[in-house]
Every structure is written in structure tokens, then in C-alpha cells.
C-alpha positions in Angstrom: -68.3 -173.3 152.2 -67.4 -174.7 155.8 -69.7 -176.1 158.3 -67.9 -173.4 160.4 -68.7 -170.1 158.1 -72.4 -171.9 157.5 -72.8 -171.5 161.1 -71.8 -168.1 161.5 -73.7 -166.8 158.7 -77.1 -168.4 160.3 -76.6 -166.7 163.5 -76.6 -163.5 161.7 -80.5 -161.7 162.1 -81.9 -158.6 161.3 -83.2 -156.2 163.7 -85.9 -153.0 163.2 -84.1 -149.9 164.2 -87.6 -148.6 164.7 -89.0 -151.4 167.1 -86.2 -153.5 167.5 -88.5 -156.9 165.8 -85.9 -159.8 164.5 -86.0 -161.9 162.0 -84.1 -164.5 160.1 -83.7 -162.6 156.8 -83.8 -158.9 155.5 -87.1 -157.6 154.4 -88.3 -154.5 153.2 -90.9 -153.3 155.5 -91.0 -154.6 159.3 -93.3 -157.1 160.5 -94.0 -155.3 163.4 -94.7 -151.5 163.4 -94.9 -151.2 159.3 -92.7 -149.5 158.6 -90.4 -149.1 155.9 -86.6 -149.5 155.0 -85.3 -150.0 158.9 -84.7 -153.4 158.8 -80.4 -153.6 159.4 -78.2 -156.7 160.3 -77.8 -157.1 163.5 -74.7 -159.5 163.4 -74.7 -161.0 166.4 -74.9 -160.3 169.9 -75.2 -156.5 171.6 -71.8 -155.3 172.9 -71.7 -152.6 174.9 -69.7 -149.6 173.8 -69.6 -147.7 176.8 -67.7 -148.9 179.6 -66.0 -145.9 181.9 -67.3 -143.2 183.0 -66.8 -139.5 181.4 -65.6 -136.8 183.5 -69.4 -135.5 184.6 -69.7 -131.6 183.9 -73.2 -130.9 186.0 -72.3 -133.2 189.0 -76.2 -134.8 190.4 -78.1 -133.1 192.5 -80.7 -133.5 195.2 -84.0 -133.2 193.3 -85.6 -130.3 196.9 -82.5 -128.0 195.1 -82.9 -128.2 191.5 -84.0 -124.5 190.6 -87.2 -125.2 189.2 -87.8 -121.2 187.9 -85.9 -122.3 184.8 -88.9 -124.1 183.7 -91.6 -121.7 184.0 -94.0 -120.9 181.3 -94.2 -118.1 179.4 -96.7 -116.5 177.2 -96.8 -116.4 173.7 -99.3 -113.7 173.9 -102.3 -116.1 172.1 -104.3 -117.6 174.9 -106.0 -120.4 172.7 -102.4 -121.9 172.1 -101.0 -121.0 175.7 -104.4 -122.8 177.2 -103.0 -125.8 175.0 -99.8 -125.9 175.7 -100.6 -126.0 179.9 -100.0 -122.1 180.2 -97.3 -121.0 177.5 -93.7 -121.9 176.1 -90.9 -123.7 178.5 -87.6 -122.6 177.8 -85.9 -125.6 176.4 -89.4 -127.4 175.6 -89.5 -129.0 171.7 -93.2 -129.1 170.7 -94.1 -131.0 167.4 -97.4 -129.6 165.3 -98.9 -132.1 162.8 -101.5 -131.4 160.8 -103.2 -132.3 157.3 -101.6 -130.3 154.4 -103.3 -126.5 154.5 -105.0 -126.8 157.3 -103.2 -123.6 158.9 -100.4 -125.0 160.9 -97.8 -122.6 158.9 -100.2 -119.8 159.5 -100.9 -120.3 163.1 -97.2 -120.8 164.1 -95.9 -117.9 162.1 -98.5 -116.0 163.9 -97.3 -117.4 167.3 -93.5 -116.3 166.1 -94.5 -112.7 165.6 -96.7 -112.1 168.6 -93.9 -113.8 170.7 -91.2 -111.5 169.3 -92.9 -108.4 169.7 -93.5 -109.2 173.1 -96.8 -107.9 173.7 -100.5 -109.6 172.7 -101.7 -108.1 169.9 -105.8 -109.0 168.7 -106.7 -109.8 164.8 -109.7 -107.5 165.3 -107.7 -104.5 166.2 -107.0 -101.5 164.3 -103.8 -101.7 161.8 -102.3 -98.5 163.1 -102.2 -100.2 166.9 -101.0 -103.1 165.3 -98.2 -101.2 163.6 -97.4 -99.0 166.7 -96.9 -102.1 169.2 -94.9 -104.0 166.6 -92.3 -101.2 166.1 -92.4 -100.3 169.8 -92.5 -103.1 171.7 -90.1 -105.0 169.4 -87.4 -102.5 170.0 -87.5 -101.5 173.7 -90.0 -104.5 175.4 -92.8 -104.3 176.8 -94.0 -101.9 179.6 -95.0 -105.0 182.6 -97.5 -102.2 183.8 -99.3 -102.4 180.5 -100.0 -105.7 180.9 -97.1 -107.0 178.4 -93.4 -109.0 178.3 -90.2 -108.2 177.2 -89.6 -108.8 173.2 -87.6 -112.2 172.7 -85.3 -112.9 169.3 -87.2 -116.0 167.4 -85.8 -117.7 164.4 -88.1 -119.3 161.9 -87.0 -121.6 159.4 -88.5 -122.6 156.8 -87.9 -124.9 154.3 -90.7 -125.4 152.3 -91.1 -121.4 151.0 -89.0 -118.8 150.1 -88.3 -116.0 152.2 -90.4 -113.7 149.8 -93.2 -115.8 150.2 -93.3 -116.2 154.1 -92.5 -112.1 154.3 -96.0 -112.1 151.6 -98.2 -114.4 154.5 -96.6 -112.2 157.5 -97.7 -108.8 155.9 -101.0 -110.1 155.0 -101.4 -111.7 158.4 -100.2 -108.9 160.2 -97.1 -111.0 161.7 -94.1 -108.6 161.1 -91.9 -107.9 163.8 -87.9 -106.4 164.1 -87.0 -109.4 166.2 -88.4 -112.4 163.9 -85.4 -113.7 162.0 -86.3 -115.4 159.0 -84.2 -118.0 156.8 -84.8 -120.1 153.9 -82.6 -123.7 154.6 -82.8 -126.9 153.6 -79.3 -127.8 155.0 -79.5 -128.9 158.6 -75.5 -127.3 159.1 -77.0 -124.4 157.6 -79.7 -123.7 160.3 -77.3 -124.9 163.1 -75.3 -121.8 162.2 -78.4 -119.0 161.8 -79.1 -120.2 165.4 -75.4 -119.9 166.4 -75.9 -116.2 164.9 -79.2 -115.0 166.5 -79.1 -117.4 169.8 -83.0 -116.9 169.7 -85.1 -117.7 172.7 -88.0 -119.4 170.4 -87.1 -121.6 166.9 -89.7 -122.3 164.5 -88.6 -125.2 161.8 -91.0 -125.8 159.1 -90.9 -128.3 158.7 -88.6 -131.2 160.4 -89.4 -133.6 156.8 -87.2 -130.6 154.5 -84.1 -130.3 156.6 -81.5 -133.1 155.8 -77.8 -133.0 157.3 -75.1 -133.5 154.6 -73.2 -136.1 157.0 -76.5 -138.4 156.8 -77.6 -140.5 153.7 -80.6 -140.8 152.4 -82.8 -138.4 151.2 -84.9 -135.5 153.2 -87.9 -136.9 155.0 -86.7 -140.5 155.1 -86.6 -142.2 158.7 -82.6 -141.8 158.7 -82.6 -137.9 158.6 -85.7 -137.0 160.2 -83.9 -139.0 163.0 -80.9 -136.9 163.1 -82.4 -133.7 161.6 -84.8 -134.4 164.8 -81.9 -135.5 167.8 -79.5 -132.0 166.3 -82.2 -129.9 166.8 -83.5 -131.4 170.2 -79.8 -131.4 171.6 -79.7 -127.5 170.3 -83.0 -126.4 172.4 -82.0 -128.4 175.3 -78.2 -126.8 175.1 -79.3 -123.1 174.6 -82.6 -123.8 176.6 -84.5 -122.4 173.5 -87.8 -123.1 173.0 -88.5 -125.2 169.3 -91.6 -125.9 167.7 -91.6 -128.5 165.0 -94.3 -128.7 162.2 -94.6 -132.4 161.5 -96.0 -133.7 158.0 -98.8 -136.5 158.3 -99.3 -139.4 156.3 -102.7 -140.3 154.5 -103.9 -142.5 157.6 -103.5 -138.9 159.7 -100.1 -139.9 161.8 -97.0 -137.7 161.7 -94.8 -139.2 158.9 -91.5 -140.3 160.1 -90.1 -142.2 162.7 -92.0 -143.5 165.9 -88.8 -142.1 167.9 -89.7 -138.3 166.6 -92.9 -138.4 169.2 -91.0 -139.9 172.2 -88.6 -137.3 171.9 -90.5 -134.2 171.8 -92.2 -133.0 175.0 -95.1 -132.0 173.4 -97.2 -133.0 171.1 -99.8 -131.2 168.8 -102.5 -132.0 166.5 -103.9 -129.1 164.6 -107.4 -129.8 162.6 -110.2 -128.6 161.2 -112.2 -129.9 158.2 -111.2 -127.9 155.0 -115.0 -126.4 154.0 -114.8 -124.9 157.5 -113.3 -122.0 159.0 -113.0 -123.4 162.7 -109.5 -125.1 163.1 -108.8 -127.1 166.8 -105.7 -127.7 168.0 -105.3 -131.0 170.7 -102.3 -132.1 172.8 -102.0 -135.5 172.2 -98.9 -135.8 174.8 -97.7 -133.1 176.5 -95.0 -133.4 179.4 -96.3 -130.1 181.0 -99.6 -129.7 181.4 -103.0 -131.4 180.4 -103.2 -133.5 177.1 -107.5 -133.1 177.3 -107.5 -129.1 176.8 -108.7 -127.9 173.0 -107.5 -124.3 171.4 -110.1 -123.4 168.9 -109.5 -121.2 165.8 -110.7 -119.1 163.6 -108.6 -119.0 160.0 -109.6 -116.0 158.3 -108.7 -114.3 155.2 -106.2 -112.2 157.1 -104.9 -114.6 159.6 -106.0 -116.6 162.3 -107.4 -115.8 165.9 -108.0 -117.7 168.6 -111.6 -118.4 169.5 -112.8 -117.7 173.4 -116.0 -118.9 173.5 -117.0 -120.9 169.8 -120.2 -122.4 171.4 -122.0 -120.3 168.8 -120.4 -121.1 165.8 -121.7 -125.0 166.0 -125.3 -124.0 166.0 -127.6 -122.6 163.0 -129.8 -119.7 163.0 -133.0 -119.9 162.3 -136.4 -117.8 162.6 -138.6 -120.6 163.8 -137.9 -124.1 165.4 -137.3 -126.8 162.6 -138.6 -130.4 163.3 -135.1 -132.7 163.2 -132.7 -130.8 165.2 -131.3 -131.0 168.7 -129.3 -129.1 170.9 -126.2 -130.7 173.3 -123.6 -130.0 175.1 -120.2 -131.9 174.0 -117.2 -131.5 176.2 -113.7 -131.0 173.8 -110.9 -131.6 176.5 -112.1 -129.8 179.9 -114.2 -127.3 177.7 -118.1 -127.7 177.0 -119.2 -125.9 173.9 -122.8 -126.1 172.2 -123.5 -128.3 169.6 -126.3 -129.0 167.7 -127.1 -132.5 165.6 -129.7 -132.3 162.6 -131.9 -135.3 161.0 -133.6 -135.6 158.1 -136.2 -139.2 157.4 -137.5 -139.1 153.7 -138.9 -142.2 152.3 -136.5 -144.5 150.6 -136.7 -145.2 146.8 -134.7 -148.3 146.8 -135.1 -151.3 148.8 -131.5 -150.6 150.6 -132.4 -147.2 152.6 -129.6 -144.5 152.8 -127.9 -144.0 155.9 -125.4 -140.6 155.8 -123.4 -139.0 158.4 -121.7 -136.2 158.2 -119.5 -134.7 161.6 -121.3 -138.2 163.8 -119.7 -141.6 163.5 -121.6 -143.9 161.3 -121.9 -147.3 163.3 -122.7 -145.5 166.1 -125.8 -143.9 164.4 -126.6 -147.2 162.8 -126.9 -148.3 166.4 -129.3 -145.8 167.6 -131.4 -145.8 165.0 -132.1 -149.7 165.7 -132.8 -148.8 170.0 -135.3 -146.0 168.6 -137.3 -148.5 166.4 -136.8 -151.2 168.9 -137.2 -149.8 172.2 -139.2 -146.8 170.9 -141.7 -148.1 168.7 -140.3 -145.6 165.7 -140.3 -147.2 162.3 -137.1 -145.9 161.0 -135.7 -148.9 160.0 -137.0 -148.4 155.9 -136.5 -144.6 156.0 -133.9 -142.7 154.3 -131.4 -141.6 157.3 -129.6 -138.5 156.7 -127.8 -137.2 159.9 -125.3 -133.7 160.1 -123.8 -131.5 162.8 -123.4 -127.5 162.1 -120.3 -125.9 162.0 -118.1 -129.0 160.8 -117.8 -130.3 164.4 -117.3 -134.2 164.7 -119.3 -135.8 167.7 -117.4 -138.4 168.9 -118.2 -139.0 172.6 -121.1 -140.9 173.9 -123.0 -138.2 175.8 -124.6 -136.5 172.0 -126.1 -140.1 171.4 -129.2 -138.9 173.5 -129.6 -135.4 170.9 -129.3 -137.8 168.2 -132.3 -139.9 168.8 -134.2 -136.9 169.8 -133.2 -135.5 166.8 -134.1 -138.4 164.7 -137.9 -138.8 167.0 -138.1 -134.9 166.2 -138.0 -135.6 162.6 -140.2 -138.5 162.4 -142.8 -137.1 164.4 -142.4 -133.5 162.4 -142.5 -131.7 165.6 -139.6 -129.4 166.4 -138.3 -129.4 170.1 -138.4 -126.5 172.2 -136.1 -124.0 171.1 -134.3 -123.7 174.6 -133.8 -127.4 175.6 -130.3 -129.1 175.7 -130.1 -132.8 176.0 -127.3 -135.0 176.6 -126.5 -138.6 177.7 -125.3 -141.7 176.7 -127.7 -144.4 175.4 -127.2 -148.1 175.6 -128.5 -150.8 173.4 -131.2 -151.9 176.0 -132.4 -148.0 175.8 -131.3 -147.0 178.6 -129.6 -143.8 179.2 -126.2 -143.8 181.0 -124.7 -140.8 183.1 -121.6 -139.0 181.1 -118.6 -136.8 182.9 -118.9 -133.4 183.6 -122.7 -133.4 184.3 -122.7 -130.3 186.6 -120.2 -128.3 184.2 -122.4 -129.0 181.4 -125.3 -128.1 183.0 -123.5 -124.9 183.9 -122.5 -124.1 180.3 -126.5 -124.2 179.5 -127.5 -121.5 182.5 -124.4 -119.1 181.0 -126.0 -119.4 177.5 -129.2 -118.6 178.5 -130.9 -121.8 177.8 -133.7 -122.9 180.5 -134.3 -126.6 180.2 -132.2 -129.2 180.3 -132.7 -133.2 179.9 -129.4 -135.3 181.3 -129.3 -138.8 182.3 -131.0 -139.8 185.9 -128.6 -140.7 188.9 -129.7 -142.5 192.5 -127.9 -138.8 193.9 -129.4 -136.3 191.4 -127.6 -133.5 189.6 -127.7 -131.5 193.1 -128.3 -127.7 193.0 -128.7 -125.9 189.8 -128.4 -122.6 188.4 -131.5 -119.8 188.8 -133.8 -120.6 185.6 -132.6 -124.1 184.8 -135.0 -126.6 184.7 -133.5 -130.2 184.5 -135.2 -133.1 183.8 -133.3 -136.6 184.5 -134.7 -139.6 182.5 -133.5 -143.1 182.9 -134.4 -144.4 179.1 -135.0 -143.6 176.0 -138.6 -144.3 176.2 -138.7 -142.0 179.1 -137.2 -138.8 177.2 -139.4 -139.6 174.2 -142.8 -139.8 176.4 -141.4 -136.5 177.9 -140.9 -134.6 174.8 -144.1 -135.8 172.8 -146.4 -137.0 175.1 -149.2 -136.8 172.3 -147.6 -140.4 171.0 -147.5 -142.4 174.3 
């Protein structure tokens, strides 16, 4: 071999198509974002390919005249998934839904497909024959606006994960059957490029983006090489025919959407339907969404005959029960812009072994650790050789700081065996020196507890006070932990 050809060949690197991280030699899986099979020869140095300019069909245009009326939302007819979303469906907006297998996400969006169709907003708890009646009218003819509806739309879901049979078997049971929801069984990406040359529908439902695989494309379907272009065709499609397109995403076993990174930056939107599988509540986040709000929640309710949004689910996280239980603490936890009732529960037994238990269930487990060493420290509680067992109802996880406050009282309740008062709400954050910190939303939380009827309140003390309350509410600020325990059982101080 030549010094000449030895040269060339060490110039050569390899490149990540995913992240663009070089190295000297191929490997498998890329140093850099993980992932697998994208690591290609780069050759040598980047030339550019493009060098004239194409004859421009839309010349530019002064951003004051762009008609921005071609964007507006509109409804899908399901206000949990329009609140979402920022206010409904933009024409020519691609919205990706990930979620954990069975969750719901087939079940929700085939939902979504019908009510859109029909045109009108039809509720789960209404009678069948009304059901019926607006589905075979409405579909037809549109919507009468003085009845509060839209016009009918022609949506095309495809689905290639079931048979047709079995997605007509979930829309019957569901009530989701409408004259304008086209349905077809592909796998082929050509395939479902020519059912929406046929119907030209104003919404496209693909489940799900990991089945379909192009035939000019190798590699198998759900590898990073055809979600790519599966992904890109169907993009360039909705943005083409300004048809709206939402995506159901697959998720790996650490809870990301399977595929390429890319697939995310694409989409406008992005949607993360969950909900623990022994519950019936599901929630549905916007983890990116180019059109509205990314911190607004949808809550759900998946029932045996379909799913329906959820108004107001402050009462599904709390249990029901004849007389006050020592261990359990109400709060107010804000999902997105929403506040909705919680309620944390503690149990202390003694501990048989000389390692005591500590188990969560809904709270995170570090952070409870935590806690439970500020009570026994700046307290005076000896919890530290109890058996901890700590819950929420409903399947709701806690995550932000503002429940830590409930969970000590919860956890003082139950080592003192003296249930709190029955109407109290507590919230704040709590620090390791046991002080309590202020959280966001004080006011709207506060708010949430007067519309429940609940009439006393404990939040976190501020130099300019919670200002004016509603009628009935009585709030009492505390500035540390050994301040809301004196307050609550001042029989121990």
C-alpha cells in the first residue's frame, strides 16, 4: 500500500447521522446520543450540493401580509384535548402522541377522528339514540353553527397495527362511527400516500409512524432510516394539502418516543399521554408545542366504553371516608396552569428488622427520605426507626415541591394518631433547615380551595401576605415546619 492511499484512508471518519459526533473508526452505537446503527463514513470534507437557485414558486413576503386566518384553530369537539393542544387542530399542524403500550392513545385518538368527522361534540354520557342521530346527521349535511356545532370534515385513519375489523369492533363499542371517517389498513408508506390522494382529508390519523415503511428505503419498519422518511413523506404531505396529522409514537422502556431524535424536531407538537395502568384517570401533557402552552394537562377518563375527557378531576384524587383518619393530608398540586385536589396518605408501624421500610407509591422516594429526616430533626418526631409507608389516591404522582408540606403533616398526623381537620388544605415547599418556602400560583390555589368548599387553608408565609381572600377561607401562613406542627397539634409543643 502507498504512503499516498495510507493517507487518504486515515482522513476518512465517521459521522452520527443522528447528532453529527465523529470518530476515527465505525462503531455500532454512537458515543454521543446512544443511539444505534447511524454511524456512516463521512469520507472527507462537506461539499455543498446546492449551488443555484431554483425558480421560487411562492415569491417572499412581508411578514404584516402573510394571511394569518390559515392558521387558526379549530375544534375537535373534545375540550380536554383542544385545552392541550392551545385551543384545537391547525390546518397543516403534525402532532406526535407517545404513550406506554395500552395506555389509551389508540382509543383517545380514534375518538378524536370520529367526533372531528361528524362535526359536532358529542358527550360519552349521552344517550345512544342522540349519539346515533348526530352522527348520521351531522356527518352528512354539517353542522347547524346556530346549534352550537362545525361543519363535518373527511379524516383518514391509518392504521397499521390492526385490521380494519378490529378498529370498526373499538369504534362501535366506543361509539366513534361516523360517514366521513375513512379507515385503511397499510403498512406500505406508497400505499397510504395514495388513500390520502383519494379522500384529500382535512385531518390524518397514522397509527402508528414505527409500522409504515416505504419500499424505496432499506431497512426494516421502525428502524431510524424509515421512521425518518416514513416521518419527512408524511410531514411534507400535511404541510402540502394543509391537512392536519396526528402521529402515535411508540416509546421505549426508559419512557422516550422510539426512533430518531429528528422525529420530535419535526413535528409541531408534541404529546405525552399517561396514566398508570391500575387506574382509570389517563393525562395527556404537551411536552413541545409550537402553538400554544406546553404547561396545560387534559385529563381522562378511559372507561369500558371509551374515554371522556374529565372537567374538573379534583375529586377523583381524594378518598371517601365517614370519619377523619389520622395519616392523611389534603393539597393543592398545580398540573400545567390547572390546580386539582390531592390528597397524600402515611402509615408509621414499628419496624421488625433493624433496616426500617421506606415505600412510596405516586411521591418520589428521595424526596420523602428527605422529609422524613427535617421532621425528626427540626421537629423532634422520632420517625427515623419506624416503618414508612407513604401513597397518594387516585394514582396521581406528586412531583412538585409545594405537596412536601401535606407530606410531613401527613406523616406528624400519623405519628401523633390524630387526624387533621377534615376541611384543611396545606401546601408549600419545605427546605432542609425546616423552613417553608413560597410555591407559584399561591392565590389560584387558594382559590381552588374556596370553589371546593374547603375553609382553612395553611400556605407558606410571605413579607406581602396572600392579600385578599375568598368569603369563608381562613388562611394561615407559617414560616417553618415547627410552626405548622405547633399549629396543628398544639397539645405536643
Amino acid at each position: 500500500m502507498s504512503p499516498a492511499r495510507k493517507t487518504s484512508r486515515n482522513t476518512n471518519t465517521y459521522r452520527c447521522r443522528e447528532c453529527g459526533w465523529t470518530t476515527a473508526k465505525w462503531v455500532g452505537r454512537c458515543g454521543e446520543c446512544q443511539q444505534w446503527g447511524t454511524i456512516e463514513e463521512a469520507g472527507g470534507p462537506t461539499v455543498a450540493r446546492t449551488s443555484a437557485a431554483r425558480t421560487v414558486e411562492t415569491p417572499a413576503r412581508p411578514i404584516a401580509d402573510v394571511d394569518a386566518s390559515l392558521a387558526q384553530f379549530s375544534s375537535t369537539g373534545i375540550q380536554e384535548f383542544d385545552r392541550v393542544l392551545g385551543g384545537g387542530l391547525v390546518p397543516g399542524a403534525v402532532i406526535l402522541m407517545a404513550g406506554e403500550p395500552g395506555v389509551g392513545k389508540s382509543t383517545l385518538l380514534l375518538d378524536v377522528a370520529s367526533t372531528f368527522a361528524r362535526g359536532t361534540s358529542v358527550s360519552k354520557g349521552a344517550d345512544a339514540s342522540e349519539s346515533g342521530a348526530a352522527s348520521s346527521g351531522s356527518a352528512s349535511s354539517g353542522a347547524d353553527p346556530s346549534e352550537g356545532g362545525h361543519r363535518a370534515h373527511d379524516v383518514l385513519y391509518v392504521t397499521g397495527e390492526e385490521s380494519a375489523a378490529q378498529v370498526k369492533l373499538r369504534a362501535d363499542r366506543i361509539g366513534a362511527v361516523a360517514d366521513t371517517l375513512f379507515l385503511a389498513s397499510e403498512t406500505d408508506l406508497g400505499a397510504a400516500l395514495a388513500h390520502m390522494d383519494k379522500v384529500s382529508p382535512s385531518l390524518l390519523v397514522v397509527d402508528s409512524v414505527q409500522t409504515l415503511a416505504s419500499a424505496e428505503v432499506e431497512g426494516a419498519a421502525g428502524g431510524v432510516t424509515q421512521v425518518r422518511e416514513v416521518a419527512a413523506s408524511i410531514i411534507a404531505e400535511a404541510k402540502k394539502r394543509n391537512m392536519t396529522t396526528l402521529l402515535v409514537g411508540h416509546v421505549t422502556k426508559e419512557g422516550t418516543i422510539a426512533g430518531p431524535r429528528l422525529l420530535e424536531h419535526l413535528v409541531d407538537v408534541v404529546c405525552q399521554f399517561e396514566g398508570d395502568k391500575n387506574s382509570r384517570i389517563r393525562m395527556l401533557r404537551a411536552v413541545k408545542n409550537r402553538f400554544g402552552p406546553t404547561d396545560e394537562v387534559g385529563c381522562f377518563d378511559l372507561l369500558e366504553d371509551g374515554i371522556e375527557g374529565v372537567s374538573d378531576p379534583s375529586g377523583l384524587f381524594v378518598s371517601r371516608t365517614a370519619h377523619p383518619v389520622a395519616g392523611t393530608c389534603l393539597t393543592i398540586t398545580m398540573e400545567g396552569r390547572r390546580p386539582l385536589l390531592a390528597e397524600v396518605q402515611a402509615l408509621l408501624d414499628e419496624s421488625a428488622t433493624a433496616q426500617p421500610r421506606r415505600a412510596t407509591a405516586g411521591l418520589d422516594s428521595a424526596r420523602t427520605a428527605m422529609l422524613l429526616a427535617v421532621l425528626q430533626r427540626r421537629a423532634g418526631f422520632n420517625v427515623g426507626k419506624l416503618d414508612c409507608y407513604l401513597s397518594t389516591v387516585g394514582g396521581v404522582r406528586l412531583n412538585e415541591p409545594a405537596a412536601d408540606l401535606a407530606t410531613v403533616m401527613a406523616l406528624a398526623s400519623a405519628a401523633e394518631d390524630k387526624p387533621l381537620p377534615r376541611r384543611l388544605v396545606v401546601f408549600g415547599e419545605v427546605g432542609l433547615a425546616g423552613e417553608v418556602r413560597a410555591v407559584p400560583g399561591i392565590r389560584q390555589r387558594i382559590n381552588e380551595v374556596a370553589r371546593l368548599g374547603f375553609t382553612h387553608v395553611m400556605v407558606p408565609a410571605s413579607p406581602a401576605g396572600v392579600g385578599e381572600v375568598p368569603e369563608g377561607v381562613h388562611v394561615k401562613e407559617v414560616a417553618s415546619v415547627v410552626d405548622a406542627v405547633d399549629t396543628l397539634f398544639p397539645s405536643r409543643s
